[in-house]
C-alpha positions as CSV (number, residue, x, y, z in Angstrom):
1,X,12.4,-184.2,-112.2
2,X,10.2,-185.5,-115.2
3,X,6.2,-185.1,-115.6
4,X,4.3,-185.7,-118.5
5,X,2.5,-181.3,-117.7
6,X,3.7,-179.0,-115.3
7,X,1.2,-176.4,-114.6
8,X,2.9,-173.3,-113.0
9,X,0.6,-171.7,-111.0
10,X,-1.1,-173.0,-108.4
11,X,-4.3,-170.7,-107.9
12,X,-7.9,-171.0,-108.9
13,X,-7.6,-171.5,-112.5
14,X,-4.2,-173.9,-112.0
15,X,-6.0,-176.3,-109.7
16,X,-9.1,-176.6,-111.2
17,X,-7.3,-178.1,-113.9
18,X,-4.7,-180.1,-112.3
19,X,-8.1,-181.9,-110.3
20,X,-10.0,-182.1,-113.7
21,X,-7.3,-184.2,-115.2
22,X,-6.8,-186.4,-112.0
23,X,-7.0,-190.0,-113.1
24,X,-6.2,-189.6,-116.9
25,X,-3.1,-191.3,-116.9
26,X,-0.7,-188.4,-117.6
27,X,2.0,-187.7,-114.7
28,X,1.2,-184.0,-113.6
29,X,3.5,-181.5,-111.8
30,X,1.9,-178.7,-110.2
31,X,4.5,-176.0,-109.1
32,X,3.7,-172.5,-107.5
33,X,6.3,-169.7,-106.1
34,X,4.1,-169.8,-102.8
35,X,4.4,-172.2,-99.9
36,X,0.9,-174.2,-101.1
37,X,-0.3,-174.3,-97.4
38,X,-3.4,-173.5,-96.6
39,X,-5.0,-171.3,-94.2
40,X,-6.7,-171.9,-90.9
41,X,-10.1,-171.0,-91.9
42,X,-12.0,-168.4,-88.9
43,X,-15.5,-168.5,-89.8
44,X,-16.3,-165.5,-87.9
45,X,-12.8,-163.6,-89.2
46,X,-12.6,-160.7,-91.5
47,X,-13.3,-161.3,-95.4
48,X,-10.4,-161.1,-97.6
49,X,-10.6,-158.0,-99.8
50,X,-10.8,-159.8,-103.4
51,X,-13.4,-162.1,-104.2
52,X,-15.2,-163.3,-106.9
53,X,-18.5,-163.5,-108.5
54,X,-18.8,-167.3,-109.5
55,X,-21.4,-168.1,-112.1
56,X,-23.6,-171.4,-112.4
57,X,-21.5,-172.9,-114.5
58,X,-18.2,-172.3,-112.0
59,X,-20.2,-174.0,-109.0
60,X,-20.7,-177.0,-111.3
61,X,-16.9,-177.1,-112.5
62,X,-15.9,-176.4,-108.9
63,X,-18.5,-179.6,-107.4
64,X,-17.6,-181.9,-110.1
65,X,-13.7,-181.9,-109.3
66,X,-14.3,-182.1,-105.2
67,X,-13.7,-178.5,-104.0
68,X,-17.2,-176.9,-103.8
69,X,-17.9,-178.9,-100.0
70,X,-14.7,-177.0,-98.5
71,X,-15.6,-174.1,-99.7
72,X,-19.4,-174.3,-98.8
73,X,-17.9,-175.7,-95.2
74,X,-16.0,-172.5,-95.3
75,X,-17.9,-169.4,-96.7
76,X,-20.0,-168.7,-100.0
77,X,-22.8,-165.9,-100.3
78,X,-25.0,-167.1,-102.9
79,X,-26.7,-163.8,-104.7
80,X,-30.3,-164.1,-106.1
81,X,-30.5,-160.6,-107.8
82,X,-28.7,-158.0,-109.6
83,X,-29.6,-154.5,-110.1
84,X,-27.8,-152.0,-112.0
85,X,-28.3,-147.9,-112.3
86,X,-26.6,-144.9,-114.0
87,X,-26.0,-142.2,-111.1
88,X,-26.0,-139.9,-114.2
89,X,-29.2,-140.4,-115.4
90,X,-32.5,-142.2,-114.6
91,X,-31.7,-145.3,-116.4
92,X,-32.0,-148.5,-114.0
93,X,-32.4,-152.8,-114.6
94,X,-32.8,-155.5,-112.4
95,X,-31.6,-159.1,-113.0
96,X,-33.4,-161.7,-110.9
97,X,-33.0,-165.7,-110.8
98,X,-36.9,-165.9,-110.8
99,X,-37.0,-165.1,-114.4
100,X,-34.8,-168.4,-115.6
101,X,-36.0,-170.4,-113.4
102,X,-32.8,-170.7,-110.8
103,X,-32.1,-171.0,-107.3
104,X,-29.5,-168.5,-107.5
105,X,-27.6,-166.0,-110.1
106,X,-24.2,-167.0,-108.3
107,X,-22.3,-166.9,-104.8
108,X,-19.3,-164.0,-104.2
109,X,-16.7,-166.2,-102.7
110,X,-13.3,-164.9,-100.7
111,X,-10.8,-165.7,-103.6
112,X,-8.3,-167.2,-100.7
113,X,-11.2,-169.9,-100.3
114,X,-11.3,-170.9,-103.5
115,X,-7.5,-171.7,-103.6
116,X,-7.6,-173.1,-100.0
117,X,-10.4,-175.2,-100.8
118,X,-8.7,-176.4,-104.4
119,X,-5.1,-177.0,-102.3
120,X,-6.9,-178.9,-99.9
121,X,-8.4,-181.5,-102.2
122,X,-5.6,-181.8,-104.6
123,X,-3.4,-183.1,-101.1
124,X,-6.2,-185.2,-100.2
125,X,-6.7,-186.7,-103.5
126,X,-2.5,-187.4,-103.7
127,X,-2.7,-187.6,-107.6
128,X,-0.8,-185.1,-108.6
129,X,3.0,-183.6,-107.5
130,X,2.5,-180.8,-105.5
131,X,5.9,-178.4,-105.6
132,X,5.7,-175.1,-103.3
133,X,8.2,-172.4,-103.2
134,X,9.0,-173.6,-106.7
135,X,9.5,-170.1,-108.7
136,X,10.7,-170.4,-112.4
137,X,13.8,-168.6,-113.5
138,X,14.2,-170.2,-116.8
139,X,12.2,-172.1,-119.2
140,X,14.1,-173.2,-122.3
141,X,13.0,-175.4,-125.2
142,X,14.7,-178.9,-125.8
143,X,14.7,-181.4,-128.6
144,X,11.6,-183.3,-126.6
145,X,9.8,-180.5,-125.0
146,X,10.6,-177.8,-122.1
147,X,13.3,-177.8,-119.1
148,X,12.6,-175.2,-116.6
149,X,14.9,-174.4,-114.0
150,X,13.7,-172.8,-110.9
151,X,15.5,-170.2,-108.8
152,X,16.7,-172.5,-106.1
153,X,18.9,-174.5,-109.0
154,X,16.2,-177.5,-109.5
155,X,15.3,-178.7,-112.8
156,X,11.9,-179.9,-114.2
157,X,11.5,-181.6,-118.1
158,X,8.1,-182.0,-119.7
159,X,6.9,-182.0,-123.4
160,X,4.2,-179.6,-122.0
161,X,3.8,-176.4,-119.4
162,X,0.5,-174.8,-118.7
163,X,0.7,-171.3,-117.5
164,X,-1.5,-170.5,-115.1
165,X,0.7,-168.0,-113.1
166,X,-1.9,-165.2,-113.5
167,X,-1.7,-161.8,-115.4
168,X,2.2,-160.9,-114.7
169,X,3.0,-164.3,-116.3
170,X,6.5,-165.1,-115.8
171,X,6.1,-168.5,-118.2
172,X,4.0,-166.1,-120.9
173,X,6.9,-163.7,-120.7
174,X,10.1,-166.5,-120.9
175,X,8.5,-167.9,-123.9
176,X,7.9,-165.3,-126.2
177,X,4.2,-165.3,-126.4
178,X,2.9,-161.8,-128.1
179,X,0.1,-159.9,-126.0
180,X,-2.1,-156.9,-127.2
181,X,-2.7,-154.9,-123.5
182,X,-3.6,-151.1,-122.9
183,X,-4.1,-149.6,-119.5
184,X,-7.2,-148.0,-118.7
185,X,-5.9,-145.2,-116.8
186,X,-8.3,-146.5,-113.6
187,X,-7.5,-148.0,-110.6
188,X,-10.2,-150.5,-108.7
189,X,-10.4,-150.0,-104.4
190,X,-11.3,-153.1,-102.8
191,X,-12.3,-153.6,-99.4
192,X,-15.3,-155.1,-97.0
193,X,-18.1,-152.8,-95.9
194,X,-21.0,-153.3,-93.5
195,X,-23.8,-151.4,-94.2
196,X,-26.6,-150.1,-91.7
197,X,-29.5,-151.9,-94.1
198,X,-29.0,-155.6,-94.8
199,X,-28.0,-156.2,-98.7
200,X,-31.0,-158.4,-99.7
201,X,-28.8,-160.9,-101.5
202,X,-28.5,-158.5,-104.5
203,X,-25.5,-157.2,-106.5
204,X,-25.7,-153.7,-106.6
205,X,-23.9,-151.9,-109.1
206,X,-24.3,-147.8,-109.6
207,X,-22.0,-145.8,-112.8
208,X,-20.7,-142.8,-112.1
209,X,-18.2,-140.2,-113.9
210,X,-15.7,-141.8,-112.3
211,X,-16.4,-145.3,-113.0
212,X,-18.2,-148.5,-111.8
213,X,-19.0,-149.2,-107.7
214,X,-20.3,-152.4,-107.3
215,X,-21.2,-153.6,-103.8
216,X,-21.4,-157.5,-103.8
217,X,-23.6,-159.4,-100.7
218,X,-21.0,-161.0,-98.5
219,X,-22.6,-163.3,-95.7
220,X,-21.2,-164.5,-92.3
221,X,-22.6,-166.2,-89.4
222,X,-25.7,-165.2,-90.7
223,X,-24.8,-161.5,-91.2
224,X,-26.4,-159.8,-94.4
225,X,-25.0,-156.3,-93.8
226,X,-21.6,-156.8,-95.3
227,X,-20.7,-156.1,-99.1
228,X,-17.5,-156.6,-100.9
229,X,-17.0,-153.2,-103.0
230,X,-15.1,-152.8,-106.2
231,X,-14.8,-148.9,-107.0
232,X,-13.2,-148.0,-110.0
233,X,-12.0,-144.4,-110.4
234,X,-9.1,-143.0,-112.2
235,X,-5.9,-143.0,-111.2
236,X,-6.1,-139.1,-109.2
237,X,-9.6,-140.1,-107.5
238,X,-8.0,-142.9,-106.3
239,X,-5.0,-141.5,-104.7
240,X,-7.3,-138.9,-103.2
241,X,-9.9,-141.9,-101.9
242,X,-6.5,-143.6,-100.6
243,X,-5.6,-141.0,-98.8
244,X,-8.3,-140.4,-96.9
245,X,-9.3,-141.3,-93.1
246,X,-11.4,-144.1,-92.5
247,X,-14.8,-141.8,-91.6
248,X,-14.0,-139.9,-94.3
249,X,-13.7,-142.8,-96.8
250,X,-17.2,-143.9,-95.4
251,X,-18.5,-140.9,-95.9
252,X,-17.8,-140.4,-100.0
253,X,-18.7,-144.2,-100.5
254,X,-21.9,-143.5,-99.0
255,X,-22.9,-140.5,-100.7
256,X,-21.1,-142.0,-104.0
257,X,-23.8,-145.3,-103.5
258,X,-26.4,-143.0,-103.1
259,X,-27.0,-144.8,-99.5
260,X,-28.9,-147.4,-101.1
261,X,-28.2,-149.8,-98.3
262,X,-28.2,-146.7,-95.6
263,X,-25.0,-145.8,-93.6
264,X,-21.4,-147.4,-94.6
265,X,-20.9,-148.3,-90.7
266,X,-17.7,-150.1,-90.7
267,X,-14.7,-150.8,-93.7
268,X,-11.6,-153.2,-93.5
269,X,-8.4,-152.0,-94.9
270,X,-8.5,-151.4,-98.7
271,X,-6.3,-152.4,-101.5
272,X,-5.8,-150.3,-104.9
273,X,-5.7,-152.6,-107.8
274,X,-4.4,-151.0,-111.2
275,X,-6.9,-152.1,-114.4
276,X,-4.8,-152.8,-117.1
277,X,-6.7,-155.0,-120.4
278,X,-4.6,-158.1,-121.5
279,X,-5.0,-160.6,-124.1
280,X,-2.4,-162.7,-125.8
281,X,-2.4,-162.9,-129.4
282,X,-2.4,-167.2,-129.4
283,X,-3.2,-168.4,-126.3
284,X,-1.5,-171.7,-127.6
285,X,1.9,-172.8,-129.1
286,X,4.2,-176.3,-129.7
287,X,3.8,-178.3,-125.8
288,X,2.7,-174.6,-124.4
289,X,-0.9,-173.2,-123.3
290,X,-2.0,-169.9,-121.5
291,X,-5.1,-170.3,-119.3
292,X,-6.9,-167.7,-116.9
293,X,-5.1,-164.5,-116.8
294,X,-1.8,-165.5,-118.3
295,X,-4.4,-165.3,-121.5
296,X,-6.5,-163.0,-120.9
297,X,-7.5,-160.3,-118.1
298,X,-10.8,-157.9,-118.6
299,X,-12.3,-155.2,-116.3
300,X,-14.0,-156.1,-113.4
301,X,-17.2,-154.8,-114.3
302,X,-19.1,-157.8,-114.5
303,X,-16.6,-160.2,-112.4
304,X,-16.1,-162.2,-115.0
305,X,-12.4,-163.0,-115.0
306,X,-12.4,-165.7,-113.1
307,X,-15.6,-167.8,-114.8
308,X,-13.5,-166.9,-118.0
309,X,-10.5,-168.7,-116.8
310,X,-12.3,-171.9,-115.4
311,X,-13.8,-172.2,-118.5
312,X,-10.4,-172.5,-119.9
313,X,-9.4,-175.0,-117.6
314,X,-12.4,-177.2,-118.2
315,X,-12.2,-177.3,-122.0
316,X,-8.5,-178.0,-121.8
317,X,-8.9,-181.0,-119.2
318,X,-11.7,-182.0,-121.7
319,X,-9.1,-181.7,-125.1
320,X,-6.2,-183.1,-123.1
321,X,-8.4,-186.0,-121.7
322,X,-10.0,-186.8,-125.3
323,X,-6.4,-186.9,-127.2
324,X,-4.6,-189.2,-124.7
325,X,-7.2,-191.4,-125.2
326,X,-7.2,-191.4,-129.1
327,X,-3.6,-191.8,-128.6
328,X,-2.4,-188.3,-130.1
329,X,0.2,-186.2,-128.8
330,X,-1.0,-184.1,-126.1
331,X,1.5,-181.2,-126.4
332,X,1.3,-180.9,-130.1
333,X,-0.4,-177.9,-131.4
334,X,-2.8,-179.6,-134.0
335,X,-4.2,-181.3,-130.0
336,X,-3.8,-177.7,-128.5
337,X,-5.5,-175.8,-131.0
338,X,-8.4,-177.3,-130.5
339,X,-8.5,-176.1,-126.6
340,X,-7.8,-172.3,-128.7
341,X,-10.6,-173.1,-131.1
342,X,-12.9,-172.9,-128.2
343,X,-11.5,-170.5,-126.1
344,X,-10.5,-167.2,-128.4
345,X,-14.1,-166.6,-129.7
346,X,-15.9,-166.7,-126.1
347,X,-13.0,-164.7,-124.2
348,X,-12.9,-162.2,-127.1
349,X,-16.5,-161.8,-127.1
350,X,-16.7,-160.9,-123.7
351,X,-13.2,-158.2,-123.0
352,X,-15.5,-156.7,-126.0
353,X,-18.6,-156.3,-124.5
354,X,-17.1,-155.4,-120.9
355,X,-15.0,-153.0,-122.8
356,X,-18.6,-151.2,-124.6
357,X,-19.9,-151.1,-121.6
358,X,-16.9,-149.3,-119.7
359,X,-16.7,-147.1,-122.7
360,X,-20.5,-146.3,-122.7
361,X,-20.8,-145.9,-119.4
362,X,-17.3,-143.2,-119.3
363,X,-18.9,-141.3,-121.7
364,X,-19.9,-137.6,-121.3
365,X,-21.6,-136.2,-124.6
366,X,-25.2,-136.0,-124.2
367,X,-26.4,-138.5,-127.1
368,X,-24.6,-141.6,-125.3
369,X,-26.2,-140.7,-122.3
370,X,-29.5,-140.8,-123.4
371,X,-28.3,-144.1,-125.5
372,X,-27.7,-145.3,-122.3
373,X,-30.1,-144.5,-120.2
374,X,-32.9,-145.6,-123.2
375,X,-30.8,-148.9,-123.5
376,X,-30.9,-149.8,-119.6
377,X,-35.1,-148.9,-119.5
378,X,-35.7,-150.3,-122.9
379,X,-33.7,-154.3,-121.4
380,X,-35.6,-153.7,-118.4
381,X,-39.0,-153.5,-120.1
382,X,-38.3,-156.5,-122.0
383,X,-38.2,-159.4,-120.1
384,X,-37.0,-161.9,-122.7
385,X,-33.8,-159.9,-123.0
386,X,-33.0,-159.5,-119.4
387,X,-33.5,-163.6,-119.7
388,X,-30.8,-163.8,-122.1
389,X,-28.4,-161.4,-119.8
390,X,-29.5,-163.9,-116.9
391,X,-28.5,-167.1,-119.2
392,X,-25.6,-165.9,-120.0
393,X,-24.7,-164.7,-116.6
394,X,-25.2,-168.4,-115.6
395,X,-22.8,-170.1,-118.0
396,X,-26.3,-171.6,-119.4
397,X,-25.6,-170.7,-123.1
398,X,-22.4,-171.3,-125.5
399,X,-20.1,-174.2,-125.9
400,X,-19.8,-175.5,-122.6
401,X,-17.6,-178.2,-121.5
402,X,-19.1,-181.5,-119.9
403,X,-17.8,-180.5,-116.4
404,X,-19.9,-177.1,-116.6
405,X,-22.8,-178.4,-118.2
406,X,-26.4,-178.5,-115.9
């Protein structure tokens, strides 16, 4: 087979872009180890334990390719506030909409509906080759690009690949590309929780000497007493917290929330997620690009991995779409670059500032706690600061590409 791009990887990231280059003229192969089938939808069925927390500008690169509808048809909890505490001190802000003027700070959406939502439109749209239980083996250079040959013998040639096969990267890995990573010794639990008080459409989010809990509003049929919780703890906590009965787990994530929404009532199954930092060293090379997680993961304090990565895929549509129709080569590196250029700065500013934060917030002598606890009541008095956490939150500041711009 022969395609102008093959993107490998087929999730969030993968799709967005495959749909925001529908129509440019380039033949585009989009290949994924899974069976790209997607799910019957139960409205009234349990959440999937990993979601994300989609900023303004997501929603708008998700609406302007097709796939917001589906997913609104299926389920998104829009958030309207955000409040944030240290359980070791007395330090506390809250984020609200109000204060820039929007509907809405985000939505926490069921990752599984983002993809199923994405899958569904790229097979109703038919413009691009969809190739399921397509896993790569090899991936070898040629005199006119890349052949890959996938376990099952088949062969695909293209002048240009786009990983998007997530943090593992198998196409980052067969061709050579340098990473810096470091593990951060914490694991993350994930699961769905109903709580006895209804969550008020607010992302709550407490520190404690183990780590981040965040409990994010979930919604269904109406329902505002689920959350989605991310608890980071290191790697001993969490095998204890693993271990643990289901009233018992209940019991330490209440207390460990400080109850702020009353009694943890009911939890689904949890997963443990190890947090490991990754970021490669070019995220571009001769007809190759990394977007989403294959370039770059970050701790899920803020839940901004996934924003990060469809911010990728929107400024490379936008780079690939401008050179093809200058005429340039669209898997040289002078065209690539430019999709780096905009990318690095942004990605690296934020693993930065999530990583100050978990660092701050980990730390026991006394003069960062007060540093902390001063900084959180010194944002919260000022309400032209907490504006510019809001903006930023929202995707409303920075170099935005045209398909996340208001």
């Amino acid at each position: 087979m022969q395609a102008d791009l093959v993107i490998v990887g087929a999730g969030m990231v993968g799709s967005t872009l495959a749909l925001a280059l529908e129509g440019c003229g380039l033949d585009i192969i989009v290949l994924d180890a899974s069976p790209l089938e997607a799910a019957t939808f139960d409205p009234s069925g349990d959440f999937e334990p990993r979601v994300s927390a989609l900023s303004a500008a997501s929603q708008r690169i998700l609406q302007r390719v097709g796939a917001w509808p589906d997913m609104a048809a299926r389920r998104v909890s829009p958030y309207t506030d955000m409040h944030v505490w240290d359980g070791s001190g007395t330090g506390q802000i809250h984020f609200s909409a109000e204060t820039v003027h929007a509907e809405v700070l985000g939505h926490i959406v069921e990752n599984r509906v983002v993809q199923d939502a994405l899958l569904e439109t790229m097979q109703s749209h038919g413009q691009v080759r969809l190739l399921g239980n397509a896993r790569v083996e090899q991936l070898l250079r040629t005199t006119d690009g890349w052949r890959l040959t996938l376990v099952d013998g088949r062969e695909l040639r293209t002048p240009l690949v786009i990983a998007a096969d997530g943090a593992n990267s198998a196409i980052r890995r067969l061709a050579g590309c340098e990473t810096r990573e470091w593990d951060y010794m914490h694991q993350a639990i994930v699961t769905s929780v109903r709580c006895s008080e209804p969550h008020q459409r607010t992302a709550w989010q407490r520190f404690t000497d183990h780590g981040p809990l965040a409990f994010l509003p979930l919604e269904r049929d109406g329902n505002h007493h689920w959350c989605s919780i991310v608890w980071s703890v290191t790697e001993a906590e969490a095998t204890r917290l693993m271990a643990l009965d289901d009233v018992a787990f209940r019991a330490a994530l209440g207390r460990t929330f400080e109850e702020r929404l009353g009694e943890v009532l009911e939890a689904d199954p949890r997963l443990c997620i190890p947090l490991r930092q990754r970021h490669a060293k070019r995220y571009v090379q001769p007809g190759l690009a990394l977007i989403g997680d294959a370039a770059h993961t970050i701790h899920p304090l803020a839940g901004q991995g996934v924003n990060l990565g469809l911010l990728d895929a929107a400024v490379l549509a936008e780079v690939i779409r401008a050179a093809f129709v200058r005429g340039e080569r669209v898997a040289g590196v002078q065209v690539l670059s430019r999709f780096e250029r905009r990318r690095m700065p942004h990605n690296l500013a934020m693993m930065a500032a999530m990583e100050g934060f978990e660092r701050l917030f980990q730390a026991d002598p006394l003069p960062l706690r007060w540093l902390r606890n001063t900084g959180l009541k010194v944002v919260q008095a000022l309400p032209e600061a907490k504006a510019v956490f809001v903006r930023q939150a929202l995707g409303l500041s920075g170099d935005l590409p045209e398909l996340a711009q208001p």
